[in-house]
N, C-alpha and C positions, 0 to 999 in steps of 0.2 A: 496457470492454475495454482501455482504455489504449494502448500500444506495443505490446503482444501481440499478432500476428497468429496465428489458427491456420489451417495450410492442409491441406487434404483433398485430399492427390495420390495420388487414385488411379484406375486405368484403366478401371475401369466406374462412372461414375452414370448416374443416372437421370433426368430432369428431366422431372415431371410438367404437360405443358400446361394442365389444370386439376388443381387439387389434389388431394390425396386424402384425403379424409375421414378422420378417427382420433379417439382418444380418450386423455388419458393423465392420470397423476396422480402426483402426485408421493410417494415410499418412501423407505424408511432400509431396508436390507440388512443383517442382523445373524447372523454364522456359517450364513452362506446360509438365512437365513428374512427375509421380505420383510413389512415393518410397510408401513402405508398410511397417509401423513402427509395427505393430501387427497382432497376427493371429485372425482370423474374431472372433466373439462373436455375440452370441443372442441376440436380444433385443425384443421389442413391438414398435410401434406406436401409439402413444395414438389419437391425431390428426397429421393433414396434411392439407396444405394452398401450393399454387403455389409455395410460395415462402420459405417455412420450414416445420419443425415437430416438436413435443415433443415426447421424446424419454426415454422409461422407460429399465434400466438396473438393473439386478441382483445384488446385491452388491459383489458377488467374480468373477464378470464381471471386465477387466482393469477400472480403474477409466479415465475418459476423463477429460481434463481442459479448461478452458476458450481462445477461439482462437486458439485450436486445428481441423487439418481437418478429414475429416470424411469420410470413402466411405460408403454408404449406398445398399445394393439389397434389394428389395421389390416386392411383383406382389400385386396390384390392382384386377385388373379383368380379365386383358388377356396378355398385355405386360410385361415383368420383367423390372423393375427400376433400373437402377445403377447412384447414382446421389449421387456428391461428396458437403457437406457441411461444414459449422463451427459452434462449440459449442458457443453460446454467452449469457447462462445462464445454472446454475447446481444449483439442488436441492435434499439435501438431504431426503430419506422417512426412515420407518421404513425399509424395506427388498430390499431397491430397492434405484435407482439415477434417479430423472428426469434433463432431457437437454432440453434444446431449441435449433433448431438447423438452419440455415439459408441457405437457396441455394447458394452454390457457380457455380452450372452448369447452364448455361445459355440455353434459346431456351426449355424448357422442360413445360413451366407452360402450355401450351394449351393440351401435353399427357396428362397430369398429370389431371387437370377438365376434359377432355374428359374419360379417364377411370375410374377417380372415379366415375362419373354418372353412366356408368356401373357397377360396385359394388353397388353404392346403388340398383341401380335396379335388380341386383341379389339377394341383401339382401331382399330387398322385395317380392321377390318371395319362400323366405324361411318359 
């Protein structure tokens, strides 16, 4: 990551107390049609904002790189997500890789707060 810091300021994230289950893999994007460079892998969602996530991977999970895209599936609370991004930060942990990862799918940030209110509010009823 070097001297490059990238910072996510913005007024809604999310931060999930346990993670959230997903699944992604990593595409090339060519005149809006979507090649599949890998077969999916697990991951977690650590948080989630309208416009990204951080993304905790396995380390014998593929490694992702910087400006790599991304397909993500996910379920919230009721809808499943397919929302394609790009990595614009990686860190490494002890047993695992965090990403940062940025929306590149447009028209989704209003599902996206609308369903997580749901999960919270399911979360609270647990």
């Amino acid at each position: 990551m070097g001297d490059r810091r990238y910072k996510r300021n913005e007024a809604f994230r999310y931060d999930f107390g346990k993670p959230l289950n997903c699944e992604y893999r990593q595409i090339k994007v060519v005149h809006d049609n979507i090649e599949i460079k890998s077969a999916p892998n697990a991951g977690e969602i650590l948080n989630i904002s309208p416009n990204g996530l951080q993304l905790s991977s396995e380390k014998g999970n593929r490694n992702l790189k910087n400006g790599e895209k991304v397909e993500f599936t996910f379920t919230l609370a009721t809808e499943p997500f397919v929302m394609i991004g790009e990595v614009v930060w990686e860190k490494n942990e002890f047993h695992s890789t965090l990403y940062g990862v940025k929306f590149l799918t447009l028209g989704m940030e209003k599902a996206i707060v609308d369903d997580l209110k749901k999960f919270a509010k399911n979360q609270l009823k647990k």
